[in-house]
C-alpha positions in Angstrom: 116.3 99.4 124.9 116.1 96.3 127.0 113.9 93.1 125.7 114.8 89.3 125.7 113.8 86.7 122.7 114.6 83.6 122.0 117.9 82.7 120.1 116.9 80.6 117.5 114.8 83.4 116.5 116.7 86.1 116.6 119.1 83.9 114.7 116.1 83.1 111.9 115.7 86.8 111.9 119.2 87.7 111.2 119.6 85.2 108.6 116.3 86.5 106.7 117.9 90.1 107.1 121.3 89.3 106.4 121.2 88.5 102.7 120.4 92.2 102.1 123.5 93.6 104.5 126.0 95.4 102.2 129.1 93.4 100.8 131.1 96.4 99.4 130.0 100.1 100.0 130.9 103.4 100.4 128.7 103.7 103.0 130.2 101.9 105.9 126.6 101.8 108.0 125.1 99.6 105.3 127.2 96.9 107.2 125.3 97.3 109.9 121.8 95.6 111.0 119.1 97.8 112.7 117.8 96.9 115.8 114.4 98.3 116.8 111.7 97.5 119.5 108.3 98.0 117.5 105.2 97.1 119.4 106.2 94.3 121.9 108.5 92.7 118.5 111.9 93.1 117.7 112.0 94.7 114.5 115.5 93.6 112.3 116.3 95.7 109.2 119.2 95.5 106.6 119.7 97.6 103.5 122.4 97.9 100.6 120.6 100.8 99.3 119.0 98.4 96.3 117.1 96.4 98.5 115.7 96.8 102.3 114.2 93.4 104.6 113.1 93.9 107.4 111.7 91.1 109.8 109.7 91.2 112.7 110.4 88.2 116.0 108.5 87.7 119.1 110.3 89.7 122.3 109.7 90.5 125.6 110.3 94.2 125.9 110.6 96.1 129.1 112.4 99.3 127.6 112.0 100.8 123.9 114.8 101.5 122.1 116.5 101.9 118.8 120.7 101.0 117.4 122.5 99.9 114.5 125.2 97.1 115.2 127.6 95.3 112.6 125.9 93.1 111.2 128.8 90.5 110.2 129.6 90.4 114.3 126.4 90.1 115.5 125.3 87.2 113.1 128.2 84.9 113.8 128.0 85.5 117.6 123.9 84.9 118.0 124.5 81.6 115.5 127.3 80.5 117.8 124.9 80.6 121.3 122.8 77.2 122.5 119.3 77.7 122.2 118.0 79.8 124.9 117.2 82.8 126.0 118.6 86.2 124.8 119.1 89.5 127.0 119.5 92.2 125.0 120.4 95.9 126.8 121.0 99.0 125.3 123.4 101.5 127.2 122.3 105.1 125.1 125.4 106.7 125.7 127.8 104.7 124.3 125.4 102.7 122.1 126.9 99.9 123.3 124.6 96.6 123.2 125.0 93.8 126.0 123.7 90.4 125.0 123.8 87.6 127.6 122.7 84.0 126.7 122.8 81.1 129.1 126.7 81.8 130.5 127.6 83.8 127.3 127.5 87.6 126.9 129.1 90.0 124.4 129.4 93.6 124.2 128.6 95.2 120.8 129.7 98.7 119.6 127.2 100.2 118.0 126.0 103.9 116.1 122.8 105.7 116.5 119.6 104.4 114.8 119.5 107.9 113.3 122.0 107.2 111.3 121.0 104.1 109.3 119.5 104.7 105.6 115.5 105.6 105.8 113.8 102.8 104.8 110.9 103.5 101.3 107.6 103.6 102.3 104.9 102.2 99.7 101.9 103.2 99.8 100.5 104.8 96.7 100.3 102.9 93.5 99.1 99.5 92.9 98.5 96.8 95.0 97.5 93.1 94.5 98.3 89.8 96.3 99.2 86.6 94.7 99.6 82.6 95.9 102.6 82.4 97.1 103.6 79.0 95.4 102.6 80.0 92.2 104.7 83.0 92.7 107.9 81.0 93.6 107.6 78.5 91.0 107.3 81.6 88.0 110.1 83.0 90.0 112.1 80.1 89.9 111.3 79.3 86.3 112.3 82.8 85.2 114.5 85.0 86.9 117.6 83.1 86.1 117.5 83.9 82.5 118.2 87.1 83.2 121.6 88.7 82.2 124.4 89.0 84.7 126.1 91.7 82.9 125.3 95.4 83.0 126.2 96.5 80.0 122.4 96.7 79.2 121.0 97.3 82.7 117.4 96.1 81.8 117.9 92.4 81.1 119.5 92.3 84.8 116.1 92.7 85.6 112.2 90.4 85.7 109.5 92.2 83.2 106.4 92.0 85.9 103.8 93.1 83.8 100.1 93.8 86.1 97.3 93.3 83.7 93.8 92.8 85.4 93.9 89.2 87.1 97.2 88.4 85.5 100.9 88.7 85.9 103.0 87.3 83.5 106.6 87.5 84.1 109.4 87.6 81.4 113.3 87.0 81.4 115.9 87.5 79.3 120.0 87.9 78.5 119.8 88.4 74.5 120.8 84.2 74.1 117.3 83.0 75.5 113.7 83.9 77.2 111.7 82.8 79.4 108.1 83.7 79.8 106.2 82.5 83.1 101.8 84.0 83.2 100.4 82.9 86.4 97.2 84.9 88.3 96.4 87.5 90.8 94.5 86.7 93.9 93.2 90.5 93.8 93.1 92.2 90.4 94.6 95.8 90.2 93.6 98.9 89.4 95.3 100.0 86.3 97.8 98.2 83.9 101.5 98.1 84.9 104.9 97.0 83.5 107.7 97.4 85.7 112.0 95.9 85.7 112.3 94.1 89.3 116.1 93.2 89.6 116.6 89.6 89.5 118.6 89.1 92.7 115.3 90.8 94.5 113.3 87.7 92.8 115.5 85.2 93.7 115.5 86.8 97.4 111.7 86.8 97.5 111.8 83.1 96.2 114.2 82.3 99.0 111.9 84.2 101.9 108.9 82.6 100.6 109.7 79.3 101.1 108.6 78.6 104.5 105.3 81.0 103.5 101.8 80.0 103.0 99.9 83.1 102.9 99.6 85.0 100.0 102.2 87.6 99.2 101.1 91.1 98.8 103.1 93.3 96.0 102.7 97.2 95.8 104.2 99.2 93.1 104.3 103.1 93.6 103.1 105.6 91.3 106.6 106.5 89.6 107.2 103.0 89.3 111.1 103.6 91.1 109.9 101.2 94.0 108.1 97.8 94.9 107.0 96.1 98.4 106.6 92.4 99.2 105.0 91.6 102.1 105.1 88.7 103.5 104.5 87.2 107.0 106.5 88.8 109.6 108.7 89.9 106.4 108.7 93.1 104.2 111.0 93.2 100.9 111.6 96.6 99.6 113.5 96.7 96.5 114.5 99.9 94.0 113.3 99.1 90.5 115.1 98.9 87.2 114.8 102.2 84.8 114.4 101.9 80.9 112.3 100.1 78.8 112.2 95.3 78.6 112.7 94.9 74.8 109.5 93.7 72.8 109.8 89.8 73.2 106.5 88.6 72.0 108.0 88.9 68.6 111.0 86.6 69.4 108.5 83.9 70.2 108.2 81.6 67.1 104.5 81.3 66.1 105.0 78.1 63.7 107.2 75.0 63.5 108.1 72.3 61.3 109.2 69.8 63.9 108.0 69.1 67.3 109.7 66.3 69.8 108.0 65.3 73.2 110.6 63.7 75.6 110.9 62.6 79.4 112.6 65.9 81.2 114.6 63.2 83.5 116.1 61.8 80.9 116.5 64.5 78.6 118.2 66.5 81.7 120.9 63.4 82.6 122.0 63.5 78.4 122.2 67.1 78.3 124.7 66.8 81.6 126.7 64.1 80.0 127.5 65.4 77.4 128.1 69.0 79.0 130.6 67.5 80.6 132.5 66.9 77.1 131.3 70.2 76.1 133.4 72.1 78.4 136.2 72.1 76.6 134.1 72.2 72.9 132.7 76.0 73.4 130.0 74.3 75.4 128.5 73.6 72.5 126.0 70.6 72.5 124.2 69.0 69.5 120.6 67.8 68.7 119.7 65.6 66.2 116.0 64.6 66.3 114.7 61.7 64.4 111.3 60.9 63.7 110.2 56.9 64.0 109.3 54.8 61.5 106.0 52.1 61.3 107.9 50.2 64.6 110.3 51.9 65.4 110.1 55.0 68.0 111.6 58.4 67.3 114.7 59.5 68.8 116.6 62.1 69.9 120.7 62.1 69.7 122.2 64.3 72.1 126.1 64.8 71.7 129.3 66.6 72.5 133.1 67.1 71.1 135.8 68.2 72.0 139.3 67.7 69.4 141.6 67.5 73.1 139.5 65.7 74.9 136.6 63.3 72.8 133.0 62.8 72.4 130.2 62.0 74.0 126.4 60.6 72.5 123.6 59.9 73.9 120.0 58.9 73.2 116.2 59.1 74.2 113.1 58.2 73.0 110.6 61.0 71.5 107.6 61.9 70.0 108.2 63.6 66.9 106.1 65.3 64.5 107.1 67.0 61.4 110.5 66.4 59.8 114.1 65.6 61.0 115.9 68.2 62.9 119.0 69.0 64.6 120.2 72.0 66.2 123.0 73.1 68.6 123.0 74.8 71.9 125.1 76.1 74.6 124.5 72.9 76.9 124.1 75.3 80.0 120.9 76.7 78.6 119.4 73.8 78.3 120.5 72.1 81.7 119.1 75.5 83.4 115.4 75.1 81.9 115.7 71.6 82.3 116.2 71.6 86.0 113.4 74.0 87.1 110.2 72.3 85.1 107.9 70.6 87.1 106.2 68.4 84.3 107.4 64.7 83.5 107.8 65.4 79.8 108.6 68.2 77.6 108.2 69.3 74.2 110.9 71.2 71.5 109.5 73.0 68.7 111.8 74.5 65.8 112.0 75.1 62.1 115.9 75.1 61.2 119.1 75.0 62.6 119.2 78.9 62.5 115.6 79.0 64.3 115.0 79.7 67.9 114.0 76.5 69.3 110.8 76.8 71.9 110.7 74.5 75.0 107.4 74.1 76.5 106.4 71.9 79.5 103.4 69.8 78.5 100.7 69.7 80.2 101.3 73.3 81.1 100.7 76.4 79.0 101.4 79.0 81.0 105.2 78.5 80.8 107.3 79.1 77.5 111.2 79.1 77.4 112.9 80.1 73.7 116.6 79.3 73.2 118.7 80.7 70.4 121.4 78.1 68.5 124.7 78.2 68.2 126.1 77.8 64.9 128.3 75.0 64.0 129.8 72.9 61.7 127.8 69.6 61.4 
């Protein structure tokens, strides 16, 4: 292998590949990066055996040629060179790499290409494309309600369910949901319902950022495997077994009292008061108030703590219905809070005990239901 690219991006590359290199393994080559010439482009690949990038870069290559390097090593040195040139040389028998940049160069110990985890091809199964904003924006609305524990592996994951034109994605850790429907540039084939793992979301999130094609997702037959494709960017990712619990019926269909308030402002009381809720169980209180003839309905938003004090705090609302007042673990509600997009927001519930339902107005493709906490008021 002999080729030469530039270093800011082979750095790029290596950053886009790097997220997926093995932390702790029992398979020592997983902390490696692949390095493989592939039709006048360096091809980058990483793996941990869950998930797989690979990433294609512009390169100049005189020899084909194939080696697996640590990846740790060889990301800290390439971030470390001016931006310049890179030589890159293979030496097969030692599968040693040479890198020279500018008056820089590094020798790299290296394994055979052989050796390095195949990567899944998919192929078979379903395949559609979707915007890629739209994509990122459910993503980013979702996949952090998911649970962080394993002790029931499915809620680790993103319900994606494939249903003609739509996709409607679905998150949650048994203490809220959250329910993002958004369409599909190409419909597919046959219904589908699979468990993507949420750190594979949040990864695709993060790679589609600087994206503005579509993104296309395929889904193989046995539903064990997905593929993101990207520009210049494939995410392969293993899929969560088992069955997403039934959470259509979690979703209240009715409620008593409704409250429309400014996100911004709802957002900066919620973090005041979590503040004093740290030391209170994180617990934070509600109290909606409906107006009168002049006056404008309210909402009280408060926290206590017996060691350290109290905090309240108020905003206008729109309310409709009756008085309520419910309380919440104040990091739920700062979470949802931080990813809408719409000015104003609306809570629907029916009693303290009741789930309460957040919904961006304006918007009804997005739903987000919190369960209370249960306190002494």
């Amino acid at each position: 292998m002999k080729l030469s690219c530039l270093q800011e991006n082979l750095n790029r590359g290596l950053g886009i590949v790097g997220r997926a290199v093995a932390t702790r393994t029992t398979l020592p080559i997983t902390n490696n990066v692949l390095l493989v010439t592939d039709q006048s482009r360096l091809k980058l690949v990483a793996t941990n055996l869950e998930m797989a990038i690979s990433c294609w870069i512009g390169a100049k290559v005189e020899e084909e040629g194939s080696v697996t390097v640590p990846a740790r090593l060889l990301i800290e040195f390439i971030n470390s060179l001016p931006a310049d040139k890179v030589d890159i040389s293979l030496f097969p028998r030692t599968k040693t790499i040479e890198l020279r940049c500018a008056r820089f160069e590094a020798r790299i110990s290296g394994t055979d290409a052989k050796d390095f985890p195949p990567i899944p091809r998919v192929e078979d199964g379903i395949s559609t494309q979707v915007e890629v904003e739209g994509l990122r924006q459910a993503i980013n609305q979702v996949a952090f309600a998911a649970a962080v524990e394993e002790s029931r592996p499915v809620l680790t994951g993103v319900d994606a369910q494939f249903d003609g034109d739509l996709l409607t994605l679905a998150a949650a850790d048994g203490f809220r949901l959250a329910v993002y429907k958004l369409p599909l540039k190409t419909p597919v084939s046959e219904k589908t319902e699979v468990i993507i793992p949420a750190r594979t979301m949040a990864e695709l999130a993060r790679l589609a950022a600087d994206q503005e094609e579509p993104v296309e997702i395929r889904v193989n037959p046995n539903k064990s495997q997905a593929i993101f494709i990207l520009k210049n960017i494939e995410l392969v990712s293993q899929l969560v077994q088992g069955t997403f619990p039934q959470y259509g019926q979690l979703i209240p269909q009715s409620h008593s009292s409704r409250a429309v308030i400014d996100v911004a402002q709802f957002l900066r009381a919620t973090k005041t008061a979590s503040i004093f809720a740290r030391d209170g169980s994180g617990i934070v209180r509600l109290v909606v108030s409906p107006g009168g003839e002049l006056t404008p309905g309210k909402m009280t938003i408060s926290a206590r703590s017996e060691e350290v004090g109290d905090d309240v705090g108020e905003v206008d609302a729109q309310v409709e219905g009756e008085a309520a007042k419910i309380a919440f673990n104040g990091r739920y509600l700062t979470e949802v809070l931080s990813v809408l997009k719409e000015p104003q927001v609306a809570l629907e519930t029916t009693s303290p005990s009741s789930p309460w339902v957040i919904r961006p107005v304006g918007a009804d493709n997005y739903i987000h239901v919190v369960m209370p906490m249960f306190v002494q008021w």
